[in-house]
C-alpha positions, 0 to 999 in steps of 0.5 A: 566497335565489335560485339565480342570486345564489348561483351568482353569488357562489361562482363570482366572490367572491374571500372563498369563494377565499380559503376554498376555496383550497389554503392557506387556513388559513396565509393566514387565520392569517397575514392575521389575525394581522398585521392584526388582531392585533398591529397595529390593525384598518384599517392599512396594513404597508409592503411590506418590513415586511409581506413581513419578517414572512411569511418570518418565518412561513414559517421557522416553517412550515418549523420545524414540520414545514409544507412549505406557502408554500415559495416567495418571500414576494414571490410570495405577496404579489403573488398575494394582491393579484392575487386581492383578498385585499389592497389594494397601493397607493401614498402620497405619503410613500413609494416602496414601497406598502403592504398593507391588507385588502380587504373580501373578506379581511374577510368572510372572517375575519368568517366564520372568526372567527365559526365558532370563536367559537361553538365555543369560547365560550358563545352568549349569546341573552339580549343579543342578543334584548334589543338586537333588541327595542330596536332595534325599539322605536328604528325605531318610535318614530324613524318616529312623527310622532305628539307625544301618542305620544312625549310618551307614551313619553318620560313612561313613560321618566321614570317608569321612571327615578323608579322605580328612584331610589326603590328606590336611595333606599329600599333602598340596594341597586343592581341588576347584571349577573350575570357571565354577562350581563356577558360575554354583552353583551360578546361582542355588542359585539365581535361588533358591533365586528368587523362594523363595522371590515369594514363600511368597506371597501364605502363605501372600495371604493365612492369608489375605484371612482368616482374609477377610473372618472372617472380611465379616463374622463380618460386615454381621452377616451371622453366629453366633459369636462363629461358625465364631471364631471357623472355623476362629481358624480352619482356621488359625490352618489348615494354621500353619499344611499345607506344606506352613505353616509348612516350612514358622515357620520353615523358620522363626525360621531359619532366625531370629536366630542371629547366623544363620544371622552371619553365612549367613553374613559372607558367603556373606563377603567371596562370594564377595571376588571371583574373578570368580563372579566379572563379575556378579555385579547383582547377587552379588547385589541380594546375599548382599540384600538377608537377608534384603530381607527375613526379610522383607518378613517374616514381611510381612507374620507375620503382615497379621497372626498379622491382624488376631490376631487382627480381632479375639480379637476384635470379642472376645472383642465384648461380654465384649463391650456389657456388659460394655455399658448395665452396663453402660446404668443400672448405668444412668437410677438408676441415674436418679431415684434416683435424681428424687426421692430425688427431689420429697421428697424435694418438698413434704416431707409428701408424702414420709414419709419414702421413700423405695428404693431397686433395681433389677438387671436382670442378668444371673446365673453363674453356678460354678463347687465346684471343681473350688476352692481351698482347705482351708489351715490355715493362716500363723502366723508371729512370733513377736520376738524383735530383736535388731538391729543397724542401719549402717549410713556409709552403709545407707548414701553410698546406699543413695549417690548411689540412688542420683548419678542415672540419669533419663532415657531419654525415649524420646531420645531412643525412637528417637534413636531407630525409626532413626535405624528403618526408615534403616532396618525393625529389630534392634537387641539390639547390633545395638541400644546400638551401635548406642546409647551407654548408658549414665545412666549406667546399668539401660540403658539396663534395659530401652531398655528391658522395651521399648521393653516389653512396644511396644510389640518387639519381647523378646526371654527369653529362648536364650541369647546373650552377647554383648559388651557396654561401660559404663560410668565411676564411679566418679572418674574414667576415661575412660568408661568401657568396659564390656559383659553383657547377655541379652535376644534375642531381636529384635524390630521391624519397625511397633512397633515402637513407633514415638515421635512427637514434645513435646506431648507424644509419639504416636505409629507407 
């Protein structure tokens, strides 16, 4: 530890204000009951919701005999904002913006939390070292590029597993966890789980620091367009390799793979049928809200680099604007000098015997390389040989009657469907919508909800599937509906590409 960093820190973080501030013990409990507390760690309040909610605990302040927060819970959520404790922004659904906490009030509460956990509960030392120990025995095995030495230790696993299937077959008798192992691995998780929900907050501040800066670059002109795209590229391109970056894809690719979230769930399932972890209600609350937790940090993380995205395509954009609005301006003006002319030969027909009109365009030589083109093949030739053939009228009025019988898509209903699945949890997977919304039109339903998720920009993942199961509708005839397993394509849609269907007008987007 050096003096300077240290010195740096105390005098600019806002996390050590926010510790040594006057009131720092109401805004600690405050920020940590609304954020991480009744509502899931990583989401955003509504100014009104949230500004509600601190009048609330102010009257009870005041109830108990607290004269501090005494003024306009406004005043205090501007002030929060100001010092980087909460992160005020705008989305495209709303007028009013919301609250989130920034990676400084994390810190913040990371560290408080950490103080009275210790205080009030035992330290665990044995799972702790246990997880160091095969942390590191991971990192040394992951480096080694030697196979007789992996072949080794894969050998030594294998027989390890061997071995305890013989005492099981043998003896019958399985080992456990003692309850204090149990709760002292718990409180690791947690502990570990905590860090994580803040950690996200320095790779989201990290994307939104880049698109402020190419966004300033824009609005200044303090460089040319291409040399703020290319270091905005770089950039980003450098935030995907760093260490944050790196773990941050691979963590999304681990969460959102639907079998890693069936496997978590069921781990969850099974953790709450402890009897030693009954007493800890808040730590199980924690556990169960972990997965809705992340995915909405990772959207988070995901809707700044979309921020991004979006400030560069518009700066590309820029160029085509420009030449659509000069083309634009050039059509006007040979408007005009053509219907000026066409008056002058109407009035006075022997001063423009026979007129001559031509037109310059000024414009930029493209040059083209020869080898851009493709190489001359000869056309094909169809053969034009009659063929005798007889029409089926039994098959032609089958498929006939089998085109009648479709039913039109109601896109409006799904849409609505889908949005009221949306407002609960911030990712709907394709079986919870079709469950939710069983298909009415057959088949060609499914193909619907592929269209809707193509058209909104959801999340499609072509190269893995899924099988689930759907009740379609009967044939005619026919009785109950048919339970049937259909493989579709791995697809997630997504609360902030959601399209909202407002009254009989056509549908607006989210």
């Amino acid at each position: 530890m050096e003096f300077t960093p240290v010195h740096r820190l105390i005098e600019t973080s806002p996390a050590i204000r926010l510790l040594a501030s006057q009131h720092a013990a109401f805004v600690l409990f405050f920020l940590h009951r609304q954020f991480k507390g009744d509502t899931d760690a990583g989401s955003a309040i509504d100014h009104d919701d949230l500004r509600e909610r601190l009048s609330l605990f102010q009257q009870d302040l005041r109830e108990d005999g607290f004269v501090e927060l005494a003024s306009p819970a406004d005043t205090y959520l501007t002030a929060w904002s100001d010092q980087g404790w909460l992160r005020r922004f705008l989305t495209s659904d709303s007028k009013l913006p919301k609250y989130q906490l920034t990676r400084h009030a994390e810190d913040a509460l990371r560290f408080v939390d950490s103080l009275l956990t210790r205080q009030s509960r035992f330290v665990g030392t044995e799972s702790r070292l246990r997880l160091v120990i095969e942390t590191l025995t991971d990192i040394v095995r992951g480096a080694s590029t030697d196979p007789d030495r992996r072949l080794e230790e894969l050998r030594r696993q294998r027989d390890e597993v061997q071995r305890q299937i013989d005492e099981i077959a043998a003896g019958g008798v399985v080992r456990t966890y003692k309850d204090a192992e149990l709760r002292d691995r718990f409180q690791t998780a947690l502990e570990l789980l905590k860090t994580l929900q803040g950690d996200f907050r320095a790779v989201e501040d990290r994307f939104a620091e880049i698109a402020r800066e190419v966004h300033s670059q824009t609005q200044t002109l303090q460089s040319p367009r291409g040399r703020i795209l290319s270091n905005a590229l770089d950039a980003e391109e450098l935030v995907r390799k760093e260490d944050e970056g790196v773990s941050f894809y691979a963590f999304v690719a681990f969460l959102f793979s639907p079998r890693q979230q069936e496997h978590l769930r069921g781990v969850l399932v099974e953790l709450a049928k402890l009897e030693s972890l009954r007493e800890d209600r808040d730590g199980l609350r924690r556990v169960r809200g972990m997965l809705p937790a992340l995915l909405a940090e990772a959207e988070n993380v995901l809707r700044q680099n979309g921020r991004l995205s979006e400030t560069l395509r518009r700066l590309l954009d820029t160029d085509s604007i420009d030449h659509r609005r000069r083309l634009a301006e050039v059509l006007r003006e040979a408007k005009s000098a053509a219907a000026s002319l066409f008056h002058d030969v109407q009035n006075d027909p022997a001063e423009f015997p026979s007129p001559e009109i031509g037109l310059e365009v000024a414009t930029m030589r493209t040059p083209r390389s020869i080898f851009s083109r493709s190489f001359w093949s000869a056309p094909q030739t169809l053969a034009s040989e009659a063929i005798d053939a007889e029409v089926d009228l039994r098959a032609a009025t089958d498929a006939s009657m089998k085109l009648a019988a479709l039913e039109r898509l109601e896109w409006r209903q799904m849409r609505t469907a889908l949005a009221e699945l949306a407002d609960r949890q911030s990712v709907v997977s394709f079986q919870e919508i079709v469950a939710h919304r069983p298909p009415r039109a057959g088949m060609v339903e499914l193909i619907g909800w592929l269209q809707i998720a193509h058209q909104d920009g959801h999340s499609i993942d072509e190269s893995a599937h899924e099988t689930i199961l759907v009740d379609l509708p009967a044939t005619r005839g026919s009785g109950a509906p048919v339970r049937t397993r259909v493989r579709v394509p791995v697809v997630r849609f997504q609360r902030d590409r959601v399209v909202r269907v407002l009254g009989p007008g056509p549908a607006k987007p989210r």
